[in-house]
C-alpha positions as CSV (number, residue, x, y, z in Angstrom):
1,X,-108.4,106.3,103.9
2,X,-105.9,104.8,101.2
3,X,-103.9,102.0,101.4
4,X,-99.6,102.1,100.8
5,X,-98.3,99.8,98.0
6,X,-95.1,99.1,98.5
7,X,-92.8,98.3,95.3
8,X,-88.9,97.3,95.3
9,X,-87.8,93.7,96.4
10,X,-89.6,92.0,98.4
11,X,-86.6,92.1,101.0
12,X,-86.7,95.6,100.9
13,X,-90.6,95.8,101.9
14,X,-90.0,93.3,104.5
15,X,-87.1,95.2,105.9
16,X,-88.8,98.4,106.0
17,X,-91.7,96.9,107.1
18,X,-91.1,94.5,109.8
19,X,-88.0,97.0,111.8
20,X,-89.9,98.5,113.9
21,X,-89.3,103.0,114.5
22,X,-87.2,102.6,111.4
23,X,-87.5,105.0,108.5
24,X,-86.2,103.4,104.7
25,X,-82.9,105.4,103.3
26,X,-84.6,107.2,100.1
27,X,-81.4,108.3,99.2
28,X,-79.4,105.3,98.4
29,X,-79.5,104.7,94.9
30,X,-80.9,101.3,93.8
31,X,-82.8,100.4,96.9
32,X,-85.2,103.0,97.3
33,X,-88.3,101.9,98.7
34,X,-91.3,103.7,97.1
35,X,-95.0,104.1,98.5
36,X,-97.9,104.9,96.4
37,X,-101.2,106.2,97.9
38,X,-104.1,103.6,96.3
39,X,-107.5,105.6,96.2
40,X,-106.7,108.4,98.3
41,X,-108.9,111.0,98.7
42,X,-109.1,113.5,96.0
43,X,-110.6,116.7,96.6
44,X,-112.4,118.5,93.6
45,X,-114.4,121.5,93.2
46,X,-118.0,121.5,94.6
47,X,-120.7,120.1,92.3
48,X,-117.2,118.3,90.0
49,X,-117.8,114.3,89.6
50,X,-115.1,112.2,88.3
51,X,-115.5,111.6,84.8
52,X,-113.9,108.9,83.1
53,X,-112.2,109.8,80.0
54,X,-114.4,108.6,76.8
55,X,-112.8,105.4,75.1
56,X,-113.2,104.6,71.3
57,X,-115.3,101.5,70.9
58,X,-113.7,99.5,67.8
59,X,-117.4,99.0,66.0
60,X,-118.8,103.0,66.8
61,X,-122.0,103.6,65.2
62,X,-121.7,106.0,62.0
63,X,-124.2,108.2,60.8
64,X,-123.8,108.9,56.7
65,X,-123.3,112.9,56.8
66,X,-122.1,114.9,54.2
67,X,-119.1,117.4,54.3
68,X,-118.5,120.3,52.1
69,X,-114.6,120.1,51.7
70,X,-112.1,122.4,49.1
71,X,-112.0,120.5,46.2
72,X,-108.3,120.4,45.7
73,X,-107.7,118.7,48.9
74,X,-110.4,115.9,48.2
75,X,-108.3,114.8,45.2
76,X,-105.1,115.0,46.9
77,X,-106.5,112.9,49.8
78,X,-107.8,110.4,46.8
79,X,-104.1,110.5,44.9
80,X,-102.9,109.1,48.6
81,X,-105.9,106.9,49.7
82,X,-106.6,108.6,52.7
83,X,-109.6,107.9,53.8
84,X,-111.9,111.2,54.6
85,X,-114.0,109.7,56.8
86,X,-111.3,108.6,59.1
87,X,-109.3,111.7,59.1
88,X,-112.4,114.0,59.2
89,X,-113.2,112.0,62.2
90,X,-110.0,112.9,64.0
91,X,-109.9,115.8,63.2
92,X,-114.1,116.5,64.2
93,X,-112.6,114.8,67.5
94,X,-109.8,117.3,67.8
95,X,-111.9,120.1,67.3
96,X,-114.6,118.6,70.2
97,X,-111.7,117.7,72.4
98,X,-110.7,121.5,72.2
99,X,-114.0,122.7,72.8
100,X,-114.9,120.7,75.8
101,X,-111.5,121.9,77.2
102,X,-112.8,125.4,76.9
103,X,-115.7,124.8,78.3
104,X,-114.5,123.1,80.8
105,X,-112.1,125.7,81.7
106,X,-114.5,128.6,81.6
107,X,-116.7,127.2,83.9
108,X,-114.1,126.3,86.4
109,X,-112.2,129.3,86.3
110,X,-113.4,131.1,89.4
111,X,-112.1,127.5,91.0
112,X,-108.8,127.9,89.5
113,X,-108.6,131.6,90.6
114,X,-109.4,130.5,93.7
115,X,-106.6,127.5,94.2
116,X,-103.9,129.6,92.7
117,X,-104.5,132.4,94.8
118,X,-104.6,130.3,98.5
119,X,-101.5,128.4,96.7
120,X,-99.9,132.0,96.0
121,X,-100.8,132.8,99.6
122,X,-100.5,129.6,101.6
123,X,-97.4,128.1,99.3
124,X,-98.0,124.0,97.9
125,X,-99.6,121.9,100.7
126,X,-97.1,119.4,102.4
127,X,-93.8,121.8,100.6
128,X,-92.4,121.8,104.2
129,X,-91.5,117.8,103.3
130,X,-90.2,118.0,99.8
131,X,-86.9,117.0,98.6
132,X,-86.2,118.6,96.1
């Protein structure tokens, strides 16, 4: 199971912590007393892994390739030293991004369905103790 973190003035973690049966006033203002679930349980489709989300390395590997790009635009990125590779980059990542995102959604849309339909049914797990 996870484990609470407790953040707030130390006096205010004690106090909650050491009375014994009693519950911290979330409603008074500046001393709230909030707990945060560390590694709790997550629960994802069957067959999903967590997948960490890709970093940039600062020295990436390039590949020379070449582009065909309107020749209007190449000059007017020249006139304002932009540099193509760079913002063909982004924008190659943009378009990636966008199609992984589609992909992913496609092949998880039956488990989608499926949670929005049991939430439609069954209402938001735990909604009893909202509050708000």
């Amino acid at each position: 199971m996870g484990s609470l973190k407790f953040s707030g003035t130390e006096s205010q973690s004690e106090a909650a912590i050491s009375a014994p049966g009693s519950m911290p006033n979330y409603a008074h203002g500046s001393c709230t007393l909030e707990m945060h679930m560390i590694n709790a349980p997550v629960v994802r489709p069957e067959g999903v892994k967590r997948v960490a989300k890709a970093r940039v390395p600062s020295k990436t590997t390039r590949k020379p390739t070449n582009v065909s790009l309107p020749t209007d635009l190449l000059e007017r990125a020249r006139e304002l030293d932009v540099n193509v590779s760079r913002a063909s980059e982004r924008g190659l990542r943009e378009e990636v991004q966008a199609a992984e995102a589609r992909a992913w959604a496609e092949k998880n849309a039956d488990f989608v369905a499926e949670m929005n339909a049991r939430i439609e049914r069954d209402g938001l797990p735990l909604e009893e103790y909202r509050m708000f």
